[in-house]
N, C-alpha and C positions, 0 to 999 in steps of 0.2 A: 621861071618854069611855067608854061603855058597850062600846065596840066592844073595847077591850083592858081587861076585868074581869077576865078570866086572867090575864092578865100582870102577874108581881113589879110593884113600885113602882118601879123600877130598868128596866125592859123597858117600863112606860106613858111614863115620861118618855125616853125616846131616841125612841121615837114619837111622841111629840109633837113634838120635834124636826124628826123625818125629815118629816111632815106639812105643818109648816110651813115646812120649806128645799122641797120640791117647789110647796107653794101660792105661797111669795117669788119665785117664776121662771116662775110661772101653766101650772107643769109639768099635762098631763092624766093621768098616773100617776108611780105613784113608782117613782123608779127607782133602781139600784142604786148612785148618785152619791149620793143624798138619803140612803140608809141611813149611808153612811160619814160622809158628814156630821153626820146625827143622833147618831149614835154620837161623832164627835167631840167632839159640843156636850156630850155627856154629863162631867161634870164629874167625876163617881166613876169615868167609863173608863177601862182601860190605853190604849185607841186614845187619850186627850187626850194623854196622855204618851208615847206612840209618835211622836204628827206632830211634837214639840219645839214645841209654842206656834204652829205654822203656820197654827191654824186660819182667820185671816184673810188670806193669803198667795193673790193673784188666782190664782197657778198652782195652789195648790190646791182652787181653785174654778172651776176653768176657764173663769177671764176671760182677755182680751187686756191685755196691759198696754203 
């Protein structure tokens, strides 16, 4: 993605992420839900291991359950 060139390798892949959890919910900007999430998905982040493996957890994705 030419748009994050500056950005570490580390910094391009959580935005990919965040990209793609705001395009999965056909969000028209991203919002500040989409970042936590990207950043969760990130695999090398402390936030994966801050949420204790919750990342699939509907409350933390603010579904109804």
């Amino acid at each position: 993605m030419a748009v994050f060139e500056l950005f570490t390798d580390s910094a391009e892949a959580v935005m990919r992420h965040v990209v793609d959890e705001a395009r999965g919910v056909q969000a028209k900007e991203i919002e500040p839900v989409h970042l936590l999430l990207g950043i969760m998905d990130h695999t090398d982040g402390i936030a994966r291991h801050g949420a204790g493996g919750r990342r699939n957890d509907p409350a933390v994705r603010g579904q109804q359950t």
